[in-house]
matplotlib code that plots the C-alpha trace (Angstrom):
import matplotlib.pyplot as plt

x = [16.0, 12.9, 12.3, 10.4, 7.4, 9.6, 12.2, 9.4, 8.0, 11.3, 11.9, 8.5, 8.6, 12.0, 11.2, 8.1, 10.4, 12.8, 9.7, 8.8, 11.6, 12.7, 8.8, 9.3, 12.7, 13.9, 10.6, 11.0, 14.4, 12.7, 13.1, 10.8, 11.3, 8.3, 7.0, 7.9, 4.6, 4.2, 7.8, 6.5, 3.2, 6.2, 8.5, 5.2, 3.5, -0.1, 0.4, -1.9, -4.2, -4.3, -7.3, -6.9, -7.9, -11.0, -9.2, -6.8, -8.9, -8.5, -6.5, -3.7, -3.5, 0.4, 2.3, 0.9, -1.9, -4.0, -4.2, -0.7, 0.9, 4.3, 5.7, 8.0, 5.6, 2.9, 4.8, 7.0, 2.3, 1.5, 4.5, 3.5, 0.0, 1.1, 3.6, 0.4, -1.8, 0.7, 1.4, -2.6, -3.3, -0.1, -1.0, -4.8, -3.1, -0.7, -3.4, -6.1, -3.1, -2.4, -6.4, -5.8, -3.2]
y = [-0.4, -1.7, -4.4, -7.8, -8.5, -11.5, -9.1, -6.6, -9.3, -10.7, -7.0, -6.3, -9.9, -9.5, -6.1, -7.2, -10.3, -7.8, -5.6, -8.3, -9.6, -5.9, -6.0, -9.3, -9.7, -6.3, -4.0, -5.6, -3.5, -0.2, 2.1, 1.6, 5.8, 7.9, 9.3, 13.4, 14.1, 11.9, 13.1, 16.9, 16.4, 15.0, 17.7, 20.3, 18.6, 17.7, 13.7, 12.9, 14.6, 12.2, 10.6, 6.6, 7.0, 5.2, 2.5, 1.9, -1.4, -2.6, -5.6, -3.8, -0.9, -0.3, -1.6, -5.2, -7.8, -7.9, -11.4, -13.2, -12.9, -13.4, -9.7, -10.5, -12.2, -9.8, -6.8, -9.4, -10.2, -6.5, -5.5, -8.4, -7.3, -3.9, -5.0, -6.6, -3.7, -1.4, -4.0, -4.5, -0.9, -0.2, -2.4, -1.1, 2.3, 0.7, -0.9, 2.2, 4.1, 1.4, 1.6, 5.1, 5.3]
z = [-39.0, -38.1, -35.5, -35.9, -34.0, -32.0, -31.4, -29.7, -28.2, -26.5, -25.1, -23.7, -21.9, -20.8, -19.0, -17.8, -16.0, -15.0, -12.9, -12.0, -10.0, -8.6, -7.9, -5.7, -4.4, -3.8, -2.6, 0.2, 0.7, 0.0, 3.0, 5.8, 6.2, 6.2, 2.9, 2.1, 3.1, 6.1, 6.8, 6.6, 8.7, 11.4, 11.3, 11.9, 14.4, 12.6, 11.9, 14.7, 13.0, 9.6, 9.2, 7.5, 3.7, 2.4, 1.1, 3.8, 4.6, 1.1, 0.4, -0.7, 1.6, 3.2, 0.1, 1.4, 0.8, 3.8, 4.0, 4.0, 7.3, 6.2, 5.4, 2.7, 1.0, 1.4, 0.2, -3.3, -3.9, -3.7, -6.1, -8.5, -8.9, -9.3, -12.2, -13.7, -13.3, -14.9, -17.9, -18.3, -18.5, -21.1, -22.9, -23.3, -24.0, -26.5, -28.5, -28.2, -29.8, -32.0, -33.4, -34.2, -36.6]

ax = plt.figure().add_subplot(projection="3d")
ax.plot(x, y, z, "-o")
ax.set_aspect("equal")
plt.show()
């Protein structure tokens, strides 16, 4: 059975709202636990030694925007622009893929 265009349409929008919402009201809830690797360099002894990436003054950088002081805020923002990030460059993909056939 193939699906209508509205029908596609209603399912992409309604899990792009869904990531959205995990991406704003519940990453805040993630586990402030260190990462495996951060978690590794602990358990051997070297994490003094980890340098700051280059982009750890970016705007993003520590699953927050730089910018807004409240926390909860910062880290619902930095989920959203990530769910639009991911949505922008699927959809690029999708439509690349879409040319070719």
């Amino acid at each position: 059975m193939k699906q209508s265009k509205e029908s596609l349409k209603r399912f992409y929008f309604g899990f792009f709202l869904a990531a959205t919402v995990l991406a704003m009201g519940v990453s805040h809830y993630a586990s402030s636990s260190p990462d495996g690797l951060e978690k590794v360099a602990e358990d051997e002894g070297f994490l003094e030694t980890a340098k700051d990436s280059a982009l750890s003054g970016s705007p993003l950088a520590d699953y927050g925007v730089a910018f807004l002081d409240n926390e909860r805020l910062s880290v619902g923002v930095a989920g959203l622009v990530g769910v639009i990030a991911t949505a922008v460059v699927a959809l690029v993909l999708f439509s690349l893929v879409k040319k070719r056939r």
